[in-house]
N, C-alpha and C positions, 0 to 999 in steps of 0.2 A: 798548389797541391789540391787532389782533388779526395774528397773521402767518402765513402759510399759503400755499400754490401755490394758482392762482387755478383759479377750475371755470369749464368747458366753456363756460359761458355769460356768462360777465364776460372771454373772450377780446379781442375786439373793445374791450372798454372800458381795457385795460392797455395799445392803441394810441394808442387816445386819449388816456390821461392821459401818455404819453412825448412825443404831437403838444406838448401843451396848454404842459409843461413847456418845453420847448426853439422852442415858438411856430415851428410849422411846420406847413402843414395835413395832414392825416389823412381818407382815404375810405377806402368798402369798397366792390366793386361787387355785394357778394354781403349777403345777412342774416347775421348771427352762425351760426346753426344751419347755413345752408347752407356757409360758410366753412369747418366744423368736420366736415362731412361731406366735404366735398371731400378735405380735410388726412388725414383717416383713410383715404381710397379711393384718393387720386394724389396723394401730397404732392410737390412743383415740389424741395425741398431739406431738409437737416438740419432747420433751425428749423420745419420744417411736419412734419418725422416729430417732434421730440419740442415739438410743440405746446402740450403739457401742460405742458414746465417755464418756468412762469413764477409768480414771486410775489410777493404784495401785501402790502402794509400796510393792513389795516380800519380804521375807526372803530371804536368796540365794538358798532356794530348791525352785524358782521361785510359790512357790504352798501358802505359808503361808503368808495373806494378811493384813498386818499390817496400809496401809494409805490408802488414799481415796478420790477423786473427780470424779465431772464430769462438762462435759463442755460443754454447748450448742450452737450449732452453729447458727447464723441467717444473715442475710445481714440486716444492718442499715442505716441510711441516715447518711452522713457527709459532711455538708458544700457543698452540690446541688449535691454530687454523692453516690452510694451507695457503699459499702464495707461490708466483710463479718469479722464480731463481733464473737468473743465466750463468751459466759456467762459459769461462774466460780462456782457452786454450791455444795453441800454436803461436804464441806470441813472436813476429819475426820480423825481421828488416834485413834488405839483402847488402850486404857490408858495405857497398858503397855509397850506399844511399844514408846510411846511420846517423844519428848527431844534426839530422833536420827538420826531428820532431812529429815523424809519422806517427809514431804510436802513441806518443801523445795527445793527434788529434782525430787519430780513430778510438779511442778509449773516449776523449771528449764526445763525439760524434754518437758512437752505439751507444754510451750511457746516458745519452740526452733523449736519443729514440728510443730504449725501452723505458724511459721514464712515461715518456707518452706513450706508451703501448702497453702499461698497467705493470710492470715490472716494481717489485718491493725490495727484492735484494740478488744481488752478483756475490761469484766466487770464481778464487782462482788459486791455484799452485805454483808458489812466486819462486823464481831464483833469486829471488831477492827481496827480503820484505822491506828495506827499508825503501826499493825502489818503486815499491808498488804503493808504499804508504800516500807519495804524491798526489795518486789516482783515488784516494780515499779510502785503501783497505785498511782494512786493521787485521792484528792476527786474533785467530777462531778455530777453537775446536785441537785436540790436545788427544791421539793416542797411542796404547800402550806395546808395544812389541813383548812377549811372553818365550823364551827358549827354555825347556824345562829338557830333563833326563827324562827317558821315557821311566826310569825306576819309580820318580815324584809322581807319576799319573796314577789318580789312585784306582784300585781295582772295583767297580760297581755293580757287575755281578747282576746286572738289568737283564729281567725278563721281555727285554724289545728284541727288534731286530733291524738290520743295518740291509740297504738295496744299494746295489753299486749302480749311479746314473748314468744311461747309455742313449744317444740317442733319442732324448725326449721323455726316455723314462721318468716319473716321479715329479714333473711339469710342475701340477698342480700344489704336491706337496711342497715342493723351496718354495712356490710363491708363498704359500700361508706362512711356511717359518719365518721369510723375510717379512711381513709384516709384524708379529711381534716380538721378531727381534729390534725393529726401531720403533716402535711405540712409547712418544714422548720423547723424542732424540729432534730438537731443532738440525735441520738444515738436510734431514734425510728424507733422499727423494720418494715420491709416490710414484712405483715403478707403473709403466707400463707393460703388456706382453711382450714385445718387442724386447724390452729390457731384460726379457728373460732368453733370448733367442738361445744364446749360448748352454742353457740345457738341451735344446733340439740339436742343438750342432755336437753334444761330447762323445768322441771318439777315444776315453779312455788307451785302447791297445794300440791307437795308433801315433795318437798326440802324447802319453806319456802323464796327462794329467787326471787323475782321479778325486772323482765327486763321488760321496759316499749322504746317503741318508739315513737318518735315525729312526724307528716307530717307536712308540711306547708297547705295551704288553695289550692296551689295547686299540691299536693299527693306528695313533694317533702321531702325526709326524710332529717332533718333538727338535730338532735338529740338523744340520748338514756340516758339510766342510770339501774342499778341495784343497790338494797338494798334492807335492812332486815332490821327487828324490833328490837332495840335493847334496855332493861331498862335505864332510867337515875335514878340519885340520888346515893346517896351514906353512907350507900352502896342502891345498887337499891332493891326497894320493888316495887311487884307485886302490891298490894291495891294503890299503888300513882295515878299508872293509866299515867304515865310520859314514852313517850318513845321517841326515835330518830330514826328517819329515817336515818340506818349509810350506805349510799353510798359505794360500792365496784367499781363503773362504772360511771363516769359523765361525758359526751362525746358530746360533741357539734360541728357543722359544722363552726355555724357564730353566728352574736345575736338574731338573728331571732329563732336560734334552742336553744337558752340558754332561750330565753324568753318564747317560747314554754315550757320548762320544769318546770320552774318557775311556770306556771298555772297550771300545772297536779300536782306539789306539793298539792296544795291549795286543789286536789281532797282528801288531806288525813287531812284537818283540824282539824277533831274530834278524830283523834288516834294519832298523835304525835306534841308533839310540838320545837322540834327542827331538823335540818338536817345537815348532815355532808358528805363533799365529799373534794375530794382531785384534786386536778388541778396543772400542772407545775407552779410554781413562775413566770413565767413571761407571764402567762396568769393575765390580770386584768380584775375581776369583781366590780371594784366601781363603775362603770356606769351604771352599771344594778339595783343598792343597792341603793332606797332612800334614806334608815333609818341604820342608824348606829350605833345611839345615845343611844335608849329608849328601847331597847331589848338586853338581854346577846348576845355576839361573841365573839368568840373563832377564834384568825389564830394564828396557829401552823406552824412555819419553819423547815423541816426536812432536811438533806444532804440522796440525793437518792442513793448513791452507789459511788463507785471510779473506773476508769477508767486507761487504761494503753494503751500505745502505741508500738503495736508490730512491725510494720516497721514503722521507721520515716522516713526515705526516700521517702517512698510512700507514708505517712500520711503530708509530705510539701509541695509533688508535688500534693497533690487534696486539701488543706486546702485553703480559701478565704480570699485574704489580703485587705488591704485598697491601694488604688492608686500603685503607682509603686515605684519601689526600689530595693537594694539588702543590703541582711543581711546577717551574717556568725552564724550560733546558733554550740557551742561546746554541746555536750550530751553526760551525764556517761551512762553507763548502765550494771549492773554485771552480767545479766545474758544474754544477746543477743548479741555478739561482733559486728556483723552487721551497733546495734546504737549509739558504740562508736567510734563516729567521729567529725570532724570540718564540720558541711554542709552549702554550701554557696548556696542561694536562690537568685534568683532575679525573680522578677515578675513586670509585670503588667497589667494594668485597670483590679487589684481585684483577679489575677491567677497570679500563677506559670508558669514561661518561660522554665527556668533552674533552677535545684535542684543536688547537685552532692558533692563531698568528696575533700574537701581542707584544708588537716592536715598538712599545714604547713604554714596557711594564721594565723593573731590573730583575736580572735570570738570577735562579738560584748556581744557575749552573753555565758556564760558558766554557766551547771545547771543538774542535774539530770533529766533522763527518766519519773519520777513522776513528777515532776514540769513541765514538757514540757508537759505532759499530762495535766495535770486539764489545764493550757493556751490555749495550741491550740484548744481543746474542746468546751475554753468558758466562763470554771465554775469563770474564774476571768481576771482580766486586768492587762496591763504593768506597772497602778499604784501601782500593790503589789507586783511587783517583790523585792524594799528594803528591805521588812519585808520576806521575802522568805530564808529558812538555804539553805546554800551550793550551791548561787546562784553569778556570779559576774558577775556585770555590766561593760562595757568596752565602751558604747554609751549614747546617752539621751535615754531619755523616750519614748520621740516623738517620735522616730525612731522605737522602739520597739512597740510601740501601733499599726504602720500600720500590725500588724501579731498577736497580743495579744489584745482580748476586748471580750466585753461580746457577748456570742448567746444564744439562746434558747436550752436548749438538756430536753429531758423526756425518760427517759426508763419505756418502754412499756410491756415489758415479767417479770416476776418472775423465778428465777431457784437458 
């Protein structure tokens, strides 16, 4: 077996074999060659700028393409610095090739090269966490699905005003909202333009989806959102005349740009009566919600994805502790030799001083790469470490809590 990021010219075929895999059809309206010059001249998003990272599983005539990913690179926030993420996508193996281990050893292979290629942490959207848990994920990041009656939206009665985005319209304003809508959100990306292409491209009256922007009273863009019409009922009938406003975008700066949106709902009283949008979990909206009580709601807790830590070294010396101290964390890791070590930390007021390899000190802490990850991320506290497999505690709690507690993470990008 041969494993390697795919060339220029077997692009189009690592389509094909994720179509073939998940038995979904697969076209291209262009040749391979022409696809690939396109991609380098005007690539439409991320995955057409970094084209290149995707890779295969050979037969050993290096030519016959049996596995399949790809992997997208972005730089994230973590804990006040940024770092540069890969996201994990099109994971595939063509049926009959299954069960010999391709993706096992292009998951080895790419995580070993973005180790050396400065890489601090991967993500991905598993069907299956415990199958991804192997590869060292852990689960990360936690949110919240919102369906309210439109009657619960409260009335705000904002002196702003709402611009429907057409075409490019209002560009500049969603980029400023999306920044501080994720300010202090581990694991959300620092967009680029490009990542915003799809304002240049919205064709509301013809595509069917609507983006709306918020200004304050004084021209300050405070907010955005996108949705479509979607039936309710079940199953949904047309004659009910029942629809939802289902949110793909609900993007807000402060409460001021959540309240602003909250009124432009109300502009759709006579066509839907409920709405649905999705928000990091540890965004609260109860204070904005009168009514609770007297109208259907729906919250839905979802797990966003799993997360994996590909240099711990570097991901202890930029992580944010509480006060000062020093700890020694032991970490397995089967596929990165790098993060199998004893690393003793010490930090203080909230950083890391010293971070460095002391394999002959006893850890306070001993635990797999996957557990280290979903902790240091976030997604849980030093209180769960008991309930944690193949985890051993060697200290209190307390001790461990200054480097283990809850933060904020939202991943931002799809792939």
């Amino acid at each position: 077996m041969i494993v390697r990021r795919i060339k220029e010219e077997e692009y189009q075929r690592g389509g094909q074999l994720f179509g073939i895999s998940f038995e979904f059809p697969v076209s291209f309206d262009q040749s391979n060659a022409e696809q690939i010059e396109r991609m380098k001249t005007a690539p439409k998003h991320r995955q057409e700028v970094y084209y290149w990272e995707r890779w295969g599983a050979f037969e050993d005539d290096d030519r016959t393409m049996m596995g399949f990913l790809v992997t997208m690179p972005m730089e994230v926030e973590f804990d006040g610095h940024t770092v540069g993420m890969t996201g994990i996508g099109g994971v595939s193996t063509l049926p009959h090739y299954r069960r010999r281990g391709s993706i096992r050893e292009i998951m080895r292979k790419s995580l070993r090269t973005h180790y050396e290629e400065g890489y601090v942490l991967s993500y991905l959207f598993p069907f299956s966490t415990a199958y991804y848990r192997q590869f060292g994920y852990g689960i990360c990041g936690e949110t919240i699905r919102y369906t309210l009656n439109l009657n619960a939206i409260p009335r705000c009665r904002s002196n702003g005003r709402v611009s429907l985005v057409e075409q490019g319209s209002d560009y500049e304003a969603i980029k400023q909202v999306y920044r501080e809508f994720v300010k202090g959100y581990n694991l959300a990306a620092k967009r680029e333009d490009y990542d915003f292409n799809w304002v240049k491209e919205a064709d509301p009256a013809k595509d069917a989806q609507y983006t709306y922007v918020y200004y304050n009273e004084a021209g300050e863009p405070k907010a955005y959102m996108t949705f479509s019409k979607t039936l309710l009922g079940d199953p949904p009938v047309k004659a009910d005349g029942r629809y939802l406003m289902d949110c793909r975008q609900f993007v807000y700066a402060d409460a001021e740009g959540f309240r602003g949106l909250c009124e432009h709902i109300h502009a759709f009283d006579g066509y839907y009566e409920r709405v649905a949008f999705t928000l990091p979990a540890s965004k609260k909206i109860t204070p904005y919600i009168a009514e609770w009580a007297r109208y259907p709601l729906r919250k839905e807790l979802f797990n966003q994805g799993m997360v994996r830590i590909i240099n711990v070294k570097r991901a202890l010396e930029l992580a944010k502790y509480r006060g000062s101290g020093e700890l020694r964390i032991q970490v397995s890791d089967p596929l990165i030799q790098e993060n199998a070590h004893i690393f003793r930390i010490r930090f203080e007021d909230g950083r890391a001083m010293e971070v460095g390899v002391d394999d002959g000190a006893a850890p306070d802490l001993s635990l797999p790469v996957a557990e280290l990850s979903r902790l240091l991320l976030g997604n849980c506290e030093a209180e769960e470490l008991p309930e944690m497999e193949n985890v051993q505690i060697s200290c209190d709690l307390e001790k461990l809590a200054s480097i283990f507690y809850k933060k904020p993470s939202f991943v931002t990008e799809a792939f």
